[in-house]
C-alpha positions in Angstrom: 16.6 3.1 9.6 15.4 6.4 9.9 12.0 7.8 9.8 12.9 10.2 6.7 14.3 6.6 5.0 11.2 4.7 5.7 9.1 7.3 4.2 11.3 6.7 1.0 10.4 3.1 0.6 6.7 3.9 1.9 6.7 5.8 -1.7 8.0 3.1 -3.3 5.2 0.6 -2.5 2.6 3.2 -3.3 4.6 4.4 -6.9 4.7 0.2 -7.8 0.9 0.2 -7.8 0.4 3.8 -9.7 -0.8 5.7 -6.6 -2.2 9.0 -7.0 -1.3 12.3 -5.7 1.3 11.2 -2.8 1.6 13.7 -0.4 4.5 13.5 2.7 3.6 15.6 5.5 6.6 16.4 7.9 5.0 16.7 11.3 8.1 16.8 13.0 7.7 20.1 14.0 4.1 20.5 14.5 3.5 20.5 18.2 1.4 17.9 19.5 2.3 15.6 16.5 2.0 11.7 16.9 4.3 10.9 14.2 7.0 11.8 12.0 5.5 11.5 8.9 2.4 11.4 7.5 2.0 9.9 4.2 -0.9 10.0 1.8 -2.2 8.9 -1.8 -5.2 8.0 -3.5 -6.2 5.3 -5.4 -9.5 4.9 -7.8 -11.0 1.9 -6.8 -11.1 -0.4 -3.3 -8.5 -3.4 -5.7 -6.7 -0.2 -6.0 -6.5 0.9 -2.5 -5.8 -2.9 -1.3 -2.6 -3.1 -3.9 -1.1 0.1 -2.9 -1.2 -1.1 1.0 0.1 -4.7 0.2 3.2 -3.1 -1.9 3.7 -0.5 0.7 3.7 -3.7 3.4 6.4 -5.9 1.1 8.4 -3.1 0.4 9.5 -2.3 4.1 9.2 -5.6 5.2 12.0 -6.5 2.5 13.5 -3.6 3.1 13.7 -3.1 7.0 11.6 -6.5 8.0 9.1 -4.7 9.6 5.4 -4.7 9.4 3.2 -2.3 10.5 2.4 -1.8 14.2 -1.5 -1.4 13.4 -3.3 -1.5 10.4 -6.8 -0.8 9.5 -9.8 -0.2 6.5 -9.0 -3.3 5.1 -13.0 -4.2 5.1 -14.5 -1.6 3.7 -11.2 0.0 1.7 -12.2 3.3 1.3 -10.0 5.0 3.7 -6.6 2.2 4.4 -4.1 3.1 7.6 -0.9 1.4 8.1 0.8 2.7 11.3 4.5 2.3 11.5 4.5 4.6 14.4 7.3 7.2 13.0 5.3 7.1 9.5 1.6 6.7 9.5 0.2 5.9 5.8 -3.2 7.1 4.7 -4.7 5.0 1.7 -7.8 7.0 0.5 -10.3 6.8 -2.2 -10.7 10.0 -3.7 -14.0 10.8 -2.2 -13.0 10.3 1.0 -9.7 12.2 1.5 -11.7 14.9 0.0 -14.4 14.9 2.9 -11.4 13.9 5.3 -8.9 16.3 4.4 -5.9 15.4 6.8 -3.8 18.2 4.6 -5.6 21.1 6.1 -6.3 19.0 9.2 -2.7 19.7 9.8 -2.1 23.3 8.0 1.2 23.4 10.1 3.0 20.3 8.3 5.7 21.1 5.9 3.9 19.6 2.8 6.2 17.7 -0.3 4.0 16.8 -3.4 5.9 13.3 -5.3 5.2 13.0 -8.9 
């Protein structure tokens, strides 16, 4: 599978549980990347944030059988990573991927709004 697929079903599992403003951030030609693809929503509550990253997890783990190779926020869920290596996904509350920012963080990344 290739990293531009993964990122397909990625959207998937965040579109299944009404994710907000999913942004894909090509990184593949931004020097000093650590990953294909960067992908990144919001959701409006912590139930929220925990449903997108379960339905982004049983989507390409029924899709491609994997899981991700870390994962992390799932304490606190304000901010929720799941690291597939060639895709890293970015679960945010609003608040927080405003203060964060990772769009402008890297200004370089070819930049696809979905929905």
């Amino acid at each position: 599978m290739t990293s531009e697929e993964l990122s397909q079903i990625i959207i998937k599992g965040m579109e299944e549980r009404k994710a907000e403003d999913i942004k894909v951030l090509d990184l593949r030609e931004v020097k000093g990347s650590i990953s294909d693809f960067f992908i990144i929503c919001s959701g409006n509550s912590d139930t929220q944030l925990q449903a997108i990253a379960e339905s982004v997890e049983k989507e390409v783990k029924e899709a491609h059988g994997e899981r991700p190779w870390r994962k992390e926020g799932f304490t606190n869920r304000e901010w929720i990573l799941l690291d597939y290596v060639s895709n890293v996904v970015h679960i945010f509350k609003r608040e927080k991927r405003d203060f964060y920012a990772l769009e402008d963080l890297w200004g370089d990344a070819k930049v696809t709004s979905i929905g």
